[in-house]
C-alpha positions, 0 to 999 in steps of 0.5 A: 500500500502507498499513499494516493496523490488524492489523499494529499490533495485532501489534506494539503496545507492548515489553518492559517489564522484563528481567533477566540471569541468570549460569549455568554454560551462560551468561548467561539473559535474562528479559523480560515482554511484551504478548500483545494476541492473548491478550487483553492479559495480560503473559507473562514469556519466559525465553531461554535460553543456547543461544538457545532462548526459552520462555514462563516464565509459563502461558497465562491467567496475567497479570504485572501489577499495580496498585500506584499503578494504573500498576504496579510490578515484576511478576515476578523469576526465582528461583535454578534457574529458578522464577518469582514473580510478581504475577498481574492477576485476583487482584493476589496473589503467587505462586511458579512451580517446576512447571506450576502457579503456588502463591499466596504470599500471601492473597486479599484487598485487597492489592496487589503490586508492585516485586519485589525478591530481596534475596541469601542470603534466602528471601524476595521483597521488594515494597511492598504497598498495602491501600487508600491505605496502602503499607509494604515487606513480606518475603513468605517463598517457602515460603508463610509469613506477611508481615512488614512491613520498614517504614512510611515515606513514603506512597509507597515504591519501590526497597527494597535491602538491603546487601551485608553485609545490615546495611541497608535501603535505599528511596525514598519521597516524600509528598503533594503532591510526585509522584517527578519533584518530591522524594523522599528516599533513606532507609537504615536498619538492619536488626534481627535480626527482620527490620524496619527499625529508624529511618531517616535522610535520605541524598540527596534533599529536597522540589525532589530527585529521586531515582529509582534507587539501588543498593548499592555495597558495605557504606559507598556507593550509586550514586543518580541524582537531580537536584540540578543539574537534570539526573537524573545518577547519584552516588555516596553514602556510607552515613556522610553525607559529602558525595556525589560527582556521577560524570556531571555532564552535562547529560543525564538518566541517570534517568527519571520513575518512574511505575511503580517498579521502573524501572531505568536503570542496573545494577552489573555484577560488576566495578563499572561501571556499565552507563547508560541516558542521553541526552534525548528526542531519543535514549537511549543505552546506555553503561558507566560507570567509576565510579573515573575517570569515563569513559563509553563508549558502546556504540554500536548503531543504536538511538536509544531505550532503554527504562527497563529494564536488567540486568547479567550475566556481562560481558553487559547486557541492555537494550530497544531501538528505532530508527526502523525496528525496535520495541523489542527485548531486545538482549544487549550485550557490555561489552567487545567491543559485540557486540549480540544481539537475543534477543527474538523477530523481530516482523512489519514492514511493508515498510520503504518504508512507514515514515516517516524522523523528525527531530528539530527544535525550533519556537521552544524546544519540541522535537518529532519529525516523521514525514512522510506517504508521498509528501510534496509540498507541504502535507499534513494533519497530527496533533499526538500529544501524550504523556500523562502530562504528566511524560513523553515521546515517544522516537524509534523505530519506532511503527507506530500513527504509521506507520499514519496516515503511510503513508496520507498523513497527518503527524505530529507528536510534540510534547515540549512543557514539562512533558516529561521527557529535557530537565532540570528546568527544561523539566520544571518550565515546566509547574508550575501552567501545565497547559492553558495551556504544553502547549496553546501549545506544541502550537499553535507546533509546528503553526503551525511545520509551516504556516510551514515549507510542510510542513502544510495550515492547514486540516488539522490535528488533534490527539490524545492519551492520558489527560494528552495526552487533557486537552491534546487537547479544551483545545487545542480549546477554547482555541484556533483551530488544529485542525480536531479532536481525538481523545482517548483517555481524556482528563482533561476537568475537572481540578476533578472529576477530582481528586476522584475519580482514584486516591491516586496523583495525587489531588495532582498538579494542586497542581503542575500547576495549583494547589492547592484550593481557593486556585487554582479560577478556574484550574481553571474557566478552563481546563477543557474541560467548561465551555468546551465551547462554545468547541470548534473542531472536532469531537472523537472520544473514546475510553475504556475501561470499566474505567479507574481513573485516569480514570473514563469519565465525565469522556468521557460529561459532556464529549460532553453538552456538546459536544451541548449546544452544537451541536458534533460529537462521538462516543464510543466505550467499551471493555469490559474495557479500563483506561487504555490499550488492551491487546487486540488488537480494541481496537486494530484498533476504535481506529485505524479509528474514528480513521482514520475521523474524519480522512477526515471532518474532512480530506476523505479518502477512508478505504477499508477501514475502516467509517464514523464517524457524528459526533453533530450531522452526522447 
């Protein structure tokens, strides 16, 4: 037996944000999660007290958005059971009280994102992007007009307003820092119109982070930033004494904010802090006492927590995964530890079928092994590499890598520099080393599974998505280690794709590989475009039609050359998909090309899924 593409596709990705809301019946859980069997839209769940669950959000409506084309907070409950939202077709506001959503904002350029309901006001704070051009706007729930509470930085999140409505807060951060680089935590006052009056600097700086920050009472918020080097949550008075760090750890209590909104702690209504902390071995779910400094875990089997957490009635509401179960909405007591899953029970395979991971580190890179069913001696192996680069891969349940194990093919997850959950320092080996450290840390790790008599040298792959796409073909080009590589998406000349890539990280390769054009003997020597013909093995990539971060034609140049040179390739596209796949055929279509191109390059036999014709072995 093996796992299905199917099975996959039905239980591919997780609740991406909740919301506990306190009731006279109890304590009500809000999530959003992905539909890839209604063509990949984002419906938001309400579950009720009496466990009951209900879609808040209509068929054909869809909770996203395209702020910083990753997207922000989409949606938030209203008092009494109402919804607002952000809707993908149109990227406009909307409010739901009845059957039919009620646009609260006009057509046209604007974009939406990291809703807010700032307390005692009728309104939804959001920032809003026209173009390349982001400010923190009230948008008023009857429908009237806008009004901007301020321009600031180039790129805002995390607007919150004093308890005593005084004040404003936000975060905010310039070219060429990304968030995981410096940002500054701004407050300012609040004038009787509405707008923000001038701001000042509380925490924060060009090398500081700050990622999240909440009000503690009219004179202090909670922030987690990283002057340390660890994302460590502090308190920070409003008057500009010097902050206090309340978990001086060496453990991240933050995340890299790729799409703001995120939330890694939340202030129950008694002050503790409930905390998402850990590394990227394993992220636990804990309570904070912010006057003595005690952290007490709340236990559970998960070894991940998402990045989305919410505090209500003595109760946190939380996202969470273990080796063996995918991402779920879990209710956590803060007192008892009592852990409910309230989300709805997804379709798993037989647990026989899903590999044991372990974490392990190969000459200082970390990574997580998941071996082939029936392991006996050397067995071909995939290198997933995350994107990102600012990113990682937790361990949990991931049923895309249960495919390939439960039909006798290993992987392994690699958290190679540059990756998050391990401190700025590990974070920061990657800065102006992108397609050098990545590219050798992954090559360590799979010579590390040969040495260990766990992996064929002779059959070895590598993949990944987007930034793990770039570190997929340059590990092919630049070394002698894989026999393939499939790139989802894939970044294949940094040079030309930073000219063309969104505002977002129009940037970012200044830290990554260097500024321009001071540094473009790096970018040409490390480009896979132009060093096509160095290409190890063949290469399968993958993209979608409508990808906005990274045009298909960065696919469509890197293929060319690959033929040009005499190498094997073959190119997949996908309508109507972006940068990521969403739809349910999308998936199923991926994991058996994929499937197919490993039988090809290992020798296997791959039954069950159609044929892959690789370009230059016809």
């Amino acid at each position: 037996m093996s796992i299905r593409p199917i099975d996959v596709a039905r239980t591919d990705g997780g609740p991406q944000w909740v919301e506990a809301v306190d009731t006279p019946s109890g304590v009500e859980v809000w999530w959003d999660e992905p539909r890839p069997h209604e063509g990949g839209r984002r419906c938001v769940v309400r579950r009720l007290p009496d466990g009951s669950r209900v879609d808040a959000l209509p068929e054909g409506w869809n909770a996203r958005n395209r702020l910083i084309e990753y997207g922000g907070r989409s949606w938030r409950p209203l008092p009494g059971g109402g919804l607002v939202f952000t809707n993908w077709s149109d990227q406009r506001l909307y409010r739901l009280d009845g059957d039919a959503p009620v646009p609260l904002t006009e057509a046209g350029p604007s974009r939406y994102g990291d809703l807010y309901l700032p307390p005692g006001r009728d309104e939804v704070w959001a920032v809003r992007e026209i173009d390349d051009v982001r400010d923190l706007v009230a948008v008023p729930l009857d429908g009237g007009p806008t009004r901007v509470i301020t321009k600031a930085q180039h790129f805002l999140m995390n607007p919150r307003i004093s308890p005593d409505s005084r004040h404003v807060s936000w975060i905010g951060w310039n070219h060429p820092n990304m968030p995981w680089d410096g940002t500054e935590l701004c407050v300012a006052e609040l004038r009787e119109d509405g707008t923000a009056g001038p701001y000042r600097v509380l925490a924060g700086g060009p090398a500081e982070s700050v990622t999240q920050a909440e009000w503690r009472d009219a004179t202090a918020l909670y922030a987690v930033t990283d002057p340390t080097g660890w994302w460590n949550v502090h308190l920070i008075p409003l008057d500009g004494s010097p902050a206090r760090n309340l978990t001086p750890m060496e453990l991240e209590f933050g995340a890299a904010a790729w799409k703001p909104g995120l939330a890694c702690f939340a202030v129950a209504d008694d002050g503790r802090l409930v905390v998402v902390h850990g590394t990227a071995d394993r992220r636990r779910l804990g309570v904070l006492d912010p006057a003595g400094g005690e952290l007490r875990e709340l236990g559970g089997a998960a070894t991940h927590w998402a990045s989305t957490v919410s505090v209500a009635g003595g109760r946190a509401a939380a996202v969470g995964a273990t080796p063996n179960t995918p991402l779920e909405v879990t209710l956590v007591g803060l007192d008892d530890g009592a852990h409910e899953v309230v989300s709805a029970p997804k379709p798993l395979p037989d647990r026989d079928l899903l590999p044991a991971p372990e974490a392990v580190t190969v000459e200082g890179v970390h990574a997580h092994l998941y071996p082939p069913a029936g392991e006996q001696g050397p067995s071909p192996y995939v290198i997933f590499v995350h994107g990102g680069p600012t990113g990682n891969m937790p361990i949990m349940l991931d049923l895309e890598i249960a495919y390939f194990t439960s039909r006798g093919i290993g992987v392994a997850v690699v958290n190679y520099g540059g990756s998050t959950g391990y401190g700025r320092a590990y974070r920061e080996r990657l800065r102006h080393q992108w397609g050098v450290v990545d590219v050798h840390d992954c090559a360590k790790v799979a010579r590390g599974l040969v040495e260990m008599g766990r992996a064929d040298a002779a059959k070895l792959a590598i993949r990944g998505g987007s930034a793990g796409g770039w570190t997929t073909v340059a590990a092919l080009v630049h070394s002698d280690v894989f026999a393939g590589g499939v790139a989802h998406y894939a970044i294949t000349d940094p040079e030309s794709w930073a000219a063309e890539t969104h505002d977002f990280e129009s940037r970012y390769l200044d830290g990554l590989v260097g500024p321009l054009p001071e540094t473009r003997d790096r970018y040409t020597e490390r480009s896979p475009l132009l060093n096509a013909f160095k290409a190890s093995g063949p290469c399968l990539m993958l993209h979608g039609l409508e990808d906005a971060i990274v045009d298909v034609g960065q696919a469509e140049r890197f293929t060319a050359e690959l033929d040009r040179h005499g190498k094997e390739w073959a190119l997949l596209t996908f309508p109507g998909e972006q940068h990521g796949w969403r739809r349910e055929e999308t998936i199923v279509a991926v994991l058996e090309a994929e499937l197919a191109f490993y039988g090809l390059i290992f020798d296997m036999e791959t039954p069950g899924v159609p044929p892959l014709t690789l370009k230059g072995r016809e």
